[in-house]
Biopython code that builds the backbone (N, CA, C, O; Angstrom):
import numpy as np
from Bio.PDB.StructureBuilder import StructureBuilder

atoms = [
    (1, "UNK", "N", (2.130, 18.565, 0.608)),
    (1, "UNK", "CA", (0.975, 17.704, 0.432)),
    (1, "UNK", "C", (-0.037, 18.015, 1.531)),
    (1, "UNK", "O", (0.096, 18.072, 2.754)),
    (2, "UNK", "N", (-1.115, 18.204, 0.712)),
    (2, "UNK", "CA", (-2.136, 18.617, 2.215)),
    (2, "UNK", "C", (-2.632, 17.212, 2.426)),
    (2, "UNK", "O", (-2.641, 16.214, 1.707)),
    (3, "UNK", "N", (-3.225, 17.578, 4.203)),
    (3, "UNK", "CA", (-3.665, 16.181, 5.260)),
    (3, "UNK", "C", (-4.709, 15.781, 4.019)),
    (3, "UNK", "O", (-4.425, 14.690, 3.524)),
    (4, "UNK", "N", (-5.349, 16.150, 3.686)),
    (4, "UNK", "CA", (-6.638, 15.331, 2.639)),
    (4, "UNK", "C", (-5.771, 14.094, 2.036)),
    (4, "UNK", "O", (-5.766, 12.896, 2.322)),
    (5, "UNK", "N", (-4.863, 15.047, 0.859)),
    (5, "UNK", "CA", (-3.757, 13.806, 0.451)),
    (5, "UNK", "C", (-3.052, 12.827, 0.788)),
    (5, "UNK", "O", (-2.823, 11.728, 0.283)),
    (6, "UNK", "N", (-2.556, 13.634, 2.205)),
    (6, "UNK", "CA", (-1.976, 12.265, 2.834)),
    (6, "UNK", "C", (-2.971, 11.335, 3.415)),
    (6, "UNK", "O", (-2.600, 10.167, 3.303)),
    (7, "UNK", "N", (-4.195, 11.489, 4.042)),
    (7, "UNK", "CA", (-5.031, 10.514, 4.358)),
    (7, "UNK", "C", (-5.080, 9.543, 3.598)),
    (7, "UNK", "O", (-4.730, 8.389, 3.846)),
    (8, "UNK", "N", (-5.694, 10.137, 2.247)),
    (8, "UNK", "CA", (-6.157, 9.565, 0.763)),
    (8, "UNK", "C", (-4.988, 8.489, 0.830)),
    (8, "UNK", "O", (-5.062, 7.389, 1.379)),
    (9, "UNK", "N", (-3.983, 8.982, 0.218)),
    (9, "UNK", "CA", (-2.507, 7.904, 0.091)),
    (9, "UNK", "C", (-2.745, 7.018, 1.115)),
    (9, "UNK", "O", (-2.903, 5.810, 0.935)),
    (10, "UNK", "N", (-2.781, 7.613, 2.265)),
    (10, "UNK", "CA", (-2.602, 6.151, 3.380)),
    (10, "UNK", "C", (-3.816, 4.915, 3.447)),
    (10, "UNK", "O", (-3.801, 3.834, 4.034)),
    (11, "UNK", "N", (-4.755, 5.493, 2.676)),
    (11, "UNK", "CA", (-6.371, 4.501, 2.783)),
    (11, "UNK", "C", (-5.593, 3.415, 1.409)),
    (11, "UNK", "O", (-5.360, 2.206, 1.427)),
    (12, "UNK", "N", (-5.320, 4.589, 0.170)),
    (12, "UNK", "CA", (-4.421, 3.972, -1.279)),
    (12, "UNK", "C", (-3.643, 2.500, -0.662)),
    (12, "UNK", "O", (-4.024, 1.350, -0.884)),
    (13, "UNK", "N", (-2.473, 2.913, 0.154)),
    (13, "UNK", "CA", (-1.735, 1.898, 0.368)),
    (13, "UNK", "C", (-1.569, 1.302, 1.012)),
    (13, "UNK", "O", (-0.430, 1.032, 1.394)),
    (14, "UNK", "N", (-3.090, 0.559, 1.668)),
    (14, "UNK", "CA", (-3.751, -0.188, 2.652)),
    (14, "UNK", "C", (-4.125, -1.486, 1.877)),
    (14, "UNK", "O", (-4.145, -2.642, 2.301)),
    (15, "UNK", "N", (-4.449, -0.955, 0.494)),
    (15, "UNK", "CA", (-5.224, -1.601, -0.823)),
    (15, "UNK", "C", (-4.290, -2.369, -1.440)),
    (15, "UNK", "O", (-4.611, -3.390, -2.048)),
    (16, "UNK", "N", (-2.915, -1.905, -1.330)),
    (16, "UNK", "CA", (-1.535, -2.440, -1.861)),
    (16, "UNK", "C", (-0.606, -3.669, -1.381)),
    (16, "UNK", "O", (0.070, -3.960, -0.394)),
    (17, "UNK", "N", (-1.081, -4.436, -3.097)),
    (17, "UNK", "CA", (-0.487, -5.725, -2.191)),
    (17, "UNK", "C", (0.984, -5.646, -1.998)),
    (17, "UNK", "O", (1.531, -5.077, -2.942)),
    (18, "UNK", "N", (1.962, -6.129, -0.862)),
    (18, "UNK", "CA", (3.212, -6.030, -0.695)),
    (18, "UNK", "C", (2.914, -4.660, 0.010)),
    (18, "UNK", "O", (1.752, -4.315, 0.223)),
    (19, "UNK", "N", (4.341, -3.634, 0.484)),
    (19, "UNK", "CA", (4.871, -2.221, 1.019)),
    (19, "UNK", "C", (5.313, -1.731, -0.074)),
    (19, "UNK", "O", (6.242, -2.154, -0.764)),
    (20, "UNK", "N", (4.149, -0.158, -0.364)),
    (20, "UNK", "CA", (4.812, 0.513, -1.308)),
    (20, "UNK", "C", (4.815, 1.828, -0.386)),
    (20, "UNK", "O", (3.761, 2.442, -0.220)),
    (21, "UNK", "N", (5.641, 2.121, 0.027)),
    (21, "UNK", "CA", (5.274, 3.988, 0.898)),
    (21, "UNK", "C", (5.336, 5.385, 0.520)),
    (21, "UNK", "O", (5.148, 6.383, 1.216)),
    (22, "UNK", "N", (5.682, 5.264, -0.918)),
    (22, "UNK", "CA", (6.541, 6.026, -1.870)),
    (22, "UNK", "C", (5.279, 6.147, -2.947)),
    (22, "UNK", "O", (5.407, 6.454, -4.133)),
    (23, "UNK", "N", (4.215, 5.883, -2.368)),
    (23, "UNK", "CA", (3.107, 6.890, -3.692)),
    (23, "UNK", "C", (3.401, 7.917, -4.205)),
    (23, "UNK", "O", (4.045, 8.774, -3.600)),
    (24, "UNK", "N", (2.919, 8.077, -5.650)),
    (24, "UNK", "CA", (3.120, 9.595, -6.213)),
    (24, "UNK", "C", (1.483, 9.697, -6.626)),
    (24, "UNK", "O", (0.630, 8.812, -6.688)),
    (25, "UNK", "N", (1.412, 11.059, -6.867)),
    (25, "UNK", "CA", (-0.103, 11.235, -8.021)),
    (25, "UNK", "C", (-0.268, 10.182, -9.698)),
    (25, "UNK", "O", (-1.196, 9.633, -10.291)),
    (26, "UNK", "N", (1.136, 10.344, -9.903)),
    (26, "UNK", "CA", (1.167, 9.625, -11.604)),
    (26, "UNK", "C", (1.097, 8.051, -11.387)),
    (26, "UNK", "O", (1.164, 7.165, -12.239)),
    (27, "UNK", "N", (0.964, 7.964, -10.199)),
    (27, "UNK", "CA", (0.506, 6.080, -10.294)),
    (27, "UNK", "C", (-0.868, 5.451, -10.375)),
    (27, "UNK", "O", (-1.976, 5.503, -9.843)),
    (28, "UNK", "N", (0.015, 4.634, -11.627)),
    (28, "UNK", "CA", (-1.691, 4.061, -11.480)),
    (28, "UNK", "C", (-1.902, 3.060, -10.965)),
    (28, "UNK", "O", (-1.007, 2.288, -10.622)),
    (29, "UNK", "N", (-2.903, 2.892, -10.829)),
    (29, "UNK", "CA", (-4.273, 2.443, -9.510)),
    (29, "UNK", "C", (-3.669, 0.959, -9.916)),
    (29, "UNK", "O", (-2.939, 0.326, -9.154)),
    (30, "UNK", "N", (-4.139, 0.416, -11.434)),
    (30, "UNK", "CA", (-4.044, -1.218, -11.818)),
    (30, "UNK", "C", (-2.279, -1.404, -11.585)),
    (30, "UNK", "O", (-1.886, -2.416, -11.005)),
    (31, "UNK", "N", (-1.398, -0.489, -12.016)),
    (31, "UNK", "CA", (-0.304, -1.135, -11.734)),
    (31, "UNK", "C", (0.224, -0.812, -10.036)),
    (31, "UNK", "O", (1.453, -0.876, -10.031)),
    (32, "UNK", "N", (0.016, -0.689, -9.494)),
    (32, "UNK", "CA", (0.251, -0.973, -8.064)),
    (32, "UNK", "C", (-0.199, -2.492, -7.771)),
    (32, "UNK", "O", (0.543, -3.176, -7.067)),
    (33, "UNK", "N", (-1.664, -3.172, -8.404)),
    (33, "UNK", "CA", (-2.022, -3.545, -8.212)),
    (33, "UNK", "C", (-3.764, -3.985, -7.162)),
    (33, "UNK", "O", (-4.284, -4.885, -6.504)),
    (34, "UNK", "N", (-4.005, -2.592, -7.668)),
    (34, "UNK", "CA", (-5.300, -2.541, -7.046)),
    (34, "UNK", "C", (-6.653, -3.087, -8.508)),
    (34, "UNK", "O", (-6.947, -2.669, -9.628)),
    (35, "UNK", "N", (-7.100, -4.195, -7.606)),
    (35, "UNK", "CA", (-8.218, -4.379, -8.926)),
    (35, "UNK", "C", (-9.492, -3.886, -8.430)),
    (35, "UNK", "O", (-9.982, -3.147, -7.576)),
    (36, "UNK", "N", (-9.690, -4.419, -9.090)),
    (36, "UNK", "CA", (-11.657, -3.545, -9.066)),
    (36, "UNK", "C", (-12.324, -3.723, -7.769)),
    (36, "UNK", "O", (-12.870, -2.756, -7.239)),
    (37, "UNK", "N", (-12.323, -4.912, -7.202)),
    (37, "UNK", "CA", (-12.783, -4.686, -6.316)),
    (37, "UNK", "C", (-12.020, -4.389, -4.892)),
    (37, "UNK", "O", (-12.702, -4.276, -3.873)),
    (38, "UNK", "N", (-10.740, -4.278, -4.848)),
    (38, "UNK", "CA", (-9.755, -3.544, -4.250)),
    (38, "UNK", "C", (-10.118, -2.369, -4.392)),
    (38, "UNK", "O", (-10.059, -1.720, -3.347)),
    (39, "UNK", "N", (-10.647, -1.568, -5.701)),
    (39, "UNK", "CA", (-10.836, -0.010, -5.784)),
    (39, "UNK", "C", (-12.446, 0.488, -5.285)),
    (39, "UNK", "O", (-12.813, 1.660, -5.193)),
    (40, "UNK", "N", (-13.382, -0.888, -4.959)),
    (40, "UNK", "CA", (-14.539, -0.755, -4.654)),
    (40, "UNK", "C", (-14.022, -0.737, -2.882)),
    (40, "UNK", "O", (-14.586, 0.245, -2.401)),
    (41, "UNK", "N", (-13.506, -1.171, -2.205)),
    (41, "UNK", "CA", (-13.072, -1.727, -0.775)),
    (41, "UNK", "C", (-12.462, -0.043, -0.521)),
    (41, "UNK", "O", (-12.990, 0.748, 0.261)),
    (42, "UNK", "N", (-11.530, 0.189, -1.178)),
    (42, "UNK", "CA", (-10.948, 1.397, -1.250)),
    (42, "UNK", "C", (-12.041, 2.605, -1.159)),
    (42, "UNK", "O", (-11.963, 3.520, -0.339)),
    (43, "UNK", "N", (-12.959, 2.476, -2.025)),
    (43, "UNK", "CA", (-14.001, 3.836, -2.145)),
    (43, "UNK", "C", (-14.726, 3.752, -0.753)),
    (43, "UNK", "O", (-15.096, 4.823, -0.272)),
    (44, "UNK", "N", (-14.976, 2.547, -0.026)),
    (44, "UNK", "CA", (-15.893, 2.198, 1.181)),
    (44, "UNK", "C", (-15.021, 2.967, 1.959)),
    (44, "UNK", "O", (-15.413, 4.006, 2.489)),
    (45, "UNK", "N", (-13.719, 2.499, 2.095)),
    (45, "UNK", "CA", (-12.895, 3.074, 3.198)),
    (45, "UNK", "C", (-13.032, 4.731, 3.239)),
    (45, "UNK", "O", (-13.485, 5.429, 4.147)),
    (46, "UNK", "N", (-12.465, 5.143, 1.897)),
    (46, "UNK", "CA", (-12.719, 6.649, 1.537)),
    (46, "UNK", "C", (-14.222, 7.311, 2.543)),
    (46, "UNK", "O", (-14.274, 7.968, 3.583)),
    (47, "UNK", "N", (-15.187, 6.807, 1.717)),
    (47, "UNK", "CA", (-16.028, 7.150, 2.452)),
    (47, "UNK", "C", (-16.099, 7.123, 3.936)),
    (47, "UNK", "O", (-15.921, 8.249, 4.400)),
    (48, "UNK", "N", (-16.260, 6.391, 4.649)),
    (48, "UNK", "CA", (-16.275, 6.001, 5.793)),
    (48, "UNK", "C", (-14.960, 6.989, 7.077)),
    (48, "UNK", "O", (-15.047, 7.101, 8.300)),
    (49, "UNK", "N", (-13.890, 7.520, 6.131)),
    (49, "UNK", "CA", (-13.057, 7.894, 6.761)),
    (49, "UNK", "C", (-13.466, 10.017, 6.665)),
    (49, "UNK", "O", (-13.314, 11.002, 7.387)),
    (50, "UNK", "N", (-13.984, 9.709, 5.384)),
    (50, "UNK", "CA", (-14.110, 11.799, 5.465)),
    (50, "UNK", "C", (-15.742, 11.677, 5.224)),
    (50, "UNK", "O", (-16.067, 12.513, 4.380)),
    (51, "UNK", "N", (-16.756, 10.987, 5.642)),
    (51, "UNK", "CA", (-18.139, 11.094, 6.017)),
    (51, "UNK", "C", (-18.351, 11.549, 4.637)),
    (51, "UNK", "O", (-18.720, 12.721, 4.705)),
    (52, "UNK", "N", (-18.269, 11.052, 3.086)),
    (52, "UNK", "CA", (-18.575, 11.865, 2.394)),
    (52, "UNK", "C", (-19.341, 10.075, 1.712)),
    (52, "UNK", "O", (-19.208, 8.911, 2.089)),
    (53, "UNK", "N", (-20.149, 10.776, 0.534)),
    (53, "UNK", "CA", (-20.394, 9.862, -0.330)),
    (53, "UNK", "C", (-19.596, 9.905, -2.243)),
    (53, "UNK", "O", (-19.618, 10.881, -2.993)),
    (54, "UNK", "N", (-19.220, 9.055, -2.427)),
    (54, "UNK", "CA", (-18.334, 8.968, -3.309)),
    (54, "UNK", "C", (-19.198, 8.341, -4.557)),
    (54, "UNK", "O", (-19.712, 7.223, -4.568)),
    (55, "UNK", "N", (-19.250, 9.583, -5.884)),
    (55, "UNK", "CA", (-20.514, 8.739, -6.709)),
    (55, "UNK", "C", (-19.255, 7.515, -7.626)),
    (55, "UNK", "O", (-18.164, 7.747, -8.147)),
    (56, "UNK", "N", (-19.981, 6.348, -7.495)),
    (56, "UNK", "CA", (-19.507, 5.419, -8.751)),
    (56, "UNK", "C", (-20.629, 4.350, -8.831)),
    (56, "UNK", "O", (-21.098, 3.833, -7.817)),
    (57, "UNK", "N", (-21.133, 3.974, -10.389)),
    (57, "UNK", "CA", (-21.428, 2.843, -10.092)),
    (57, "UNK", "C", (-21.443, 1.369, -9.765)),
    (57, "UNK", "O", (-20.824, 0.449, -10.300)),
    (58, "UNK", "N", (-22.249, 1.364, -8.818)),
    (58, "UNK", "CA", (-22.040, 0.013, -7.878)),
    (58, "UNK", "C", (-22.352, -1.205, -8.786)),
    (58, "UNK", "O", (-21.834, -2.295, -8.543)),
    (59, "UNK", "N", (-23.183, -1.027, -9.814)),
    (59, "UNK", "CA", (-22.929, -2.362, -11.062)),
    (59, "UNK", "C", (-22.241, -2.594, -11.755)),
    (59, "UNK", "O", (-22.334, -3.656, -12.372)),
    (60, "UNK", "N", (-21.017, -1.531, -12.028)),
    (60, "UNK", "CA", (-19.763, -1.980, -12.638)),
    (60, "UNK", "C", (-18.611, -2.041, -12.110)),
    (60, "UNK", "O", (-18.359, -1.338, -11.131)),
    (61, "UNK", "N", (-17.842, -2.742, -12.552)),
    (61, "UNK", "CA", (-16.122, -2.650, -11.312)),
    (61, "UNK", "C", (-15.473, -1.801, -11.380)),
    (61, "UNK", "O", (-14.729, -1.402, -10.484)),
    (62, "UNK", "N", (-15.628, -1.265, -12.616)),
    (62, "UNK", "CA", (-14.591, -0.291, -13.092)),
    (62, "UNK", "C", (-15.018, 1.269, -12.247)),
    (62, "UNK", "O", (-15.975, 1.714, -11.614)),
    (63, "UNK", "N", (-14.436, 1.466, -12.439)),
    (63, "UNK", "CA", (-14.269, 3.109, -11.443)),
    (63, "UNK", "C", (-13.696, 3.829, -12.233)),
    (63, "UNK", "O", (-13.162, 3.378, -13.247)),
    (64, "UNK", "N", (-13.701, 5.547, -11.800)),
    (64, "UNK", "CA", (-13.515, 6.479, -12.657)),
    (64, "UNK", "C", (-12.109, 6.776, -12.245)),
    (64, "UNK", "O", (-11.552, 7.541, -13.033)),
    (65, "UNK", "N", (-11.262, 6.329, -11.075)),
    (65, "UNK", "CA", (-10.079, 6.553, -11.048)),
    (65, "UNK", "C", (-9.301, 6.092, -11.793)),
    (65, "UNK", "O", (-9.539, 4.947, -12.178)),
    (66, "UNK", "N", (-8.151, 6.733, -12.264)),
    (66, "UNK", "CA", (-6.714, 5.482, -13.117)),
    (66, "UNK", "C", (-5.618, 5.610, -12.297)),
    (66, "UNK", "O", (-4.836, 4.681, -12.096)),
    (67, "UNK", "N", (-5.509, 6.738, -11.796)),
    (67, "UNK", "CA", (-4.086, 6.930, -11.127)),
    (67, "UNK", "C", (-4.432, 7.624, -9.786)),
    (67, "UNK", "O", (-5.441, 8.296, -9.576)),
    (68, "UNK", "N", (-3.219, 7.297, -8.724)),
    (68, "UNK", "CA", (-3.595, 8.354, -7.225)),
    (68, "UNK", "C", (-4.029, 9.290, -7.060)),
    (68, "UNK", "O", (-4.927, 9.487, -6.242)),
    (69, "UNK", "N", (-3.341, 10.445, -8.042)),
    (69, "UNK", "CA", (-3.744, 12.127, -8.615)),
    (69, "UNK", "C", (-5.672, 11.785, -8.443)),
    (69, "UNK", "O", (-6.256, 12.397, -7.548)),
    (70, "UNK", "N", (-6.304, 11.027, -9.148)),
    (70, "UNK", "CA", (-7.411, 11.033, -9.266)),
    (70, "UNK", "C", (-8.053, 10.907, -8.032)),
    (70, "UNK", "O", (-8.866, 11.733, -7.618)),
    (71, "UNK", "N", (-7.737, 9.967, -7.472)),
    (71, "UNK", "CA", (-8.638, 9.327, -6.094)),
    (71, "UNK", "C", (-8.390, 10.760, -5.234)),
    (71, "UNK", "O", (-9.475, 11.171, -4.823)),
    (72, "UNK", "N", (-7.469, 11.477, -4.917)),
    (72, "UNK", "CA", (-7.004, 12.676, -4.740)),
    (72, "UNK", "C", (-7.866, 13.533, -4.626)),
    (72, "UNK", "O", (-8.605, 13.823, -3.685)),
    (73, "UNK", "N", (-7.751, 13.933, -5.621)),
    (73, "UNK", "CA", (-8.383, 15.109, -6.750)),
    (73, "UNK", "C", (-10.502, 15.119, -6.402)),
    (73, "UNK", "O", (-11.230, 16.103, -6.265)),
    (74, "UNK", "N", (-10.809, 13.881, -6.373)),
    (74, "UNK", "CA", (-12.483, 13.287, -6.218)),
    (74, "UNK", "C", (-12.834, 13.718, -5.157)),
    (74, "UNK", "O", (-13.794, 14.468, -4.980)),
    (75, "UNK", "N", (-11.798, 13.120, -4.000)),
    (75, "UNK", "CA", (-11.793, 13.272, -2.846)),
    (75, "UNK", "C", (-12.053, 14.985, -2.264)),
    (75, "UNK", "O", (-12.909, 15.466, -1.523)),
    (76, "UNK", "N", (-11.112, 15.466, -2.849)),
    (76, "UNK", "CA", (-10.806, 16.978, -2.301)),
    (76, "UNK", "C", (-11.958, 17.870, -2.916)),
    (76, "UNK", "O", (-12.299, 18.957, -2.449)),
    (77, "UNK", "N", (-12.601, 17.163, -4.210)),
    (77, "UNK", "CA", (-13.909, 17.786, -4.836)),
    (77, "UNK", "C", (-15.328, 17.806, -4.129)),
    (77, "UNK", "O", (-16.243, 18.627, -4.062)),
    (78, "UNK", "N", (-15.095, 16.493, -3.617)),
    (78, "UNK", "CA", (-16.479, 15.989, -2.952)),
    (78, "UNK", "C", (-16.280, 16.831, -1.542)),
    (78, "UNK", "O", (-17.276, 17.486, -1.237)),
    (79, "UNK", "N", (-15.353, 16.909, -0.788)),
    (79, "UNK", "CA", (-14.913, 17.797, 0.575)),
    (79, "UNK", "C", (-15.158, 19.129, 0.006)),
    (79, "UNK", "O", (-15.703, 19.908, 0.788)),
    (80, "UNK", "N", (-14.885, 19.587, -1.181)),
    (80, "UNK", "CA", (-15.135, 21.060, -0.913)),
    (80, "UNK", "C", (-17.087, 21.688, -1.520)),
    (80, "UNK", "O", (-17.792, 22.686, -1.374)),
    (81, "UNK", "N", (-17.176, 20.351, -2.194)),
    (81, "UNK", "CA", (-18.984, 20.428, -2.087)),
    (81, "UNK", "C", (-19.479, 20.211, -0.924)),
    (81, "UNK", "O", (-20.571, 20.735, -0.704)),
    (82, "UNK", "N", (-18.892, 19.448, 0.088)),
    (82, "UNK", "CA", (-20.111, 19.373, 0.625)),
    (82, "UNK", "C", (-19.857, 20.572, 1.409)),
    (82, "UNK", "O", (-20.921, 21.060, 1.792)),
    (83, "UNK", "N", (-18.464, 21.455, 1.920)),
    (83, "UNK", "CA", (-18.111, 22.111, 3.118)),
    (83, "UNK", "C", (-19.173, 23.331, 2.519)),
    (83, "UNK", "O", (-19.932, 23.879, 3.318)),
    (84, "UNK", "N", (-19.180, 23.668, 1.275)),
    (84, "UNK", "CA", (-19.752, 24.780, 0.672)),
    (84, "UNK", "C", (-21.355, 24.272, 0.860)),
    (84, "UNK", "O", (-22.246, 25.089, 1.093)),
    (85, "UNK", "N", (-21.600, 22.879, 0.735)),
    (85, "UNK", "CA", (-23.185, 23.377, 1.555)),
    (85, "UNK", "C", (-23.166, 23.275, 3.065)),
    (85, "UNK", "O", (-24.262, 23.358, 3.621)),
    (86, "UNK", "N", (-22.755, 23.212, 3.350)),
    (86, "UNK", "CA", (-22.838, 23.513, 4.737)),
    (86, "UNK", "C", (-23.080, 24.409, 5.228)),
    (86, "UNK", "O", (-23.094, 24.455, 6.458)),
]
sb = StructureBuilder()
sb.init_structure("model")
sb.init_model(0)
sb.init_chain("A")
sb.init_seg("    ")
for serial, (resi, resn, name, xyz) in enumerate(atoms, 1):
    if name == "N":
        sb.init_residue(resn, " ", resi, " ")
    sb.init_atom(name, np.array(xyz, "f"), 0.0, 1.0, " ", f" {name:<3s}", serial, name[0])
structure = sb.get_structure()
């Protein structure tokens, strides 16, 4: 698992109500128990932790993630746009 991932996971299960430490990619976001605006709190953190901006819109709750794999996956997309403009 690269550090991106493990960051990602550790911001994930900050969001998680109860101790889950045992994330996988195939989990999803609502059954852990992250709701919408748990996944909005979550995207702030994201941001804030790898200086990136994360597109979703801010007038709806819903988000484009379903499962960890995703939040992941966004993450490591948006890091390798911006490193490439750089």
């Amino acid at each position: 698992m690269s550090d991106v991932a493990a960051e990602v996971i550790a911001i994930i299960a900050k969001r998680i109500p109860g101790q889950k430490d045992d994330l996988n990619p195939a989990d999803k976001l609502t059954e852990l128990g992250i709701e919408s605006i748990d996944a909005i709190d979550m995207i702030f953190d994201l941001e804030e932790k790898f200086d990136i901006e994360i597109p979703y819109n801010a007038n709806s709750a819903q988000t484009d993630f379903s499962t960890v794999g995703d939040v992941v996956r966004a993450i490591e997309q948006v890091l390798a746009r911006k490193a490439a403009s750089a």
